[in-house]
C-alpha positions in Angstrom: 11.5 20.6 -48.9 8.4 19.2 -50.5 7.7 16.1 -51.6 5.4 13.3 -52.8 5.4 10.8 -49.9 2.1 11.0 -48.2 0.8 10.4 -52.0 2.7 7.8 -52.6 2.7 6.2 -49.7 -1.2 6.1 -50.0 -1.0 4.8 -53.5 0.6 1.3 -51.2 -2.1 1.6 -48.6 1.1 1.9 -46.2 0.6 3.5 -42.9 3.1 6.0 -41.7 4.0 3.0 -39.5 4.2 0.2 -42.4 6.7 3.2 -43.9 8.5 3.5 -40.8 9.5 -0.2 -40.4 10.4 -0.5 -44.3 13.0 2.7 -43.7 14.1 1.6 -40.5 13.1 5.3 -38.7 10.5 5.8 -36.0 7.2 7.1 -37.4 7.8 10.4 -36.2 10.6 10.9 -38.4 8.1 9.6 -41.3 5.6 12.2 -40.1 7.9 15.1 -40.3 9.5 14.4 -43.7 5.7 14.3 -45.1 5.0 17.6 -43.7 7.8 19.4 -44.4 9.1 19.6 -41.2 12.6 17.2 -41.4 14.2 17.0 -44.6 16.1 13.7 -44.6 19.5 12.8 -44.5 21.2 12.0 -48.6 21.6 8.0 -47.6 17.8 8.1 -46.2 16.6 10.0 -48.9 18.2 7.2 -51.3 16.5 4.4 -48.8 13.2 5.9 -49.6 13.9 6.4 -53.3 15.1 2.9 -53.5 11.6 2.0 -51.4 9.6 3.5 -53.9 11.3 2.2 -56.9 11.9 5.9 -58.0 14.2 8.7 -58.1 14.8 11.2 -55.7 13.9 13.7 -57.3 10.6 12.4 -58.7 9.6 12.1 -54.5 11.4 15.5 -53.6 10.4 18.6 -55.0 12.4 22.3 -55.2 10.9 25.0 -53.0 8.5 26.4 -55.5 8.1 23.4 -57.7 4.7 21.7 -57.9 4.1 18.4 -57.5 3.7 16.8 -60.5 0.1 15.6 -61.9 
């Protein structure tokens, strides 16, 4: 699944780590949900919505959607 959470997490200046501790997940996890390689869980995906102030889907993206400008 894509998603916007590299971006937006650079938008805070947060380090994977900073992230991490914010979600309660190891950085790892944050590392393979920004590359595409863990798509998280519904009630993490709402802790990382709810961490951003936004919705899910303005973070997660459909298969061929592109991110938005």
């Amino acid at each position: 699944m894509n998603n916007r959470l590299k971006v937006l997490r650079a938008e805070r200046n947060w380090s994977q780590q900073d992230l991490a501790q914010r979600l309660a997940v190891s950085r790892q996890s944050v590392n393979a949900i920004e590359t595409g390689k863990y798509d998280p869980s519904l009630p993490l995906a709402f802790r990382i919505a709810e961490t951003f102030g936004m919705s899910i889907e303005a973070i997660f993206l459909r298969g061929g959607d592109p991110p938005p400008s």
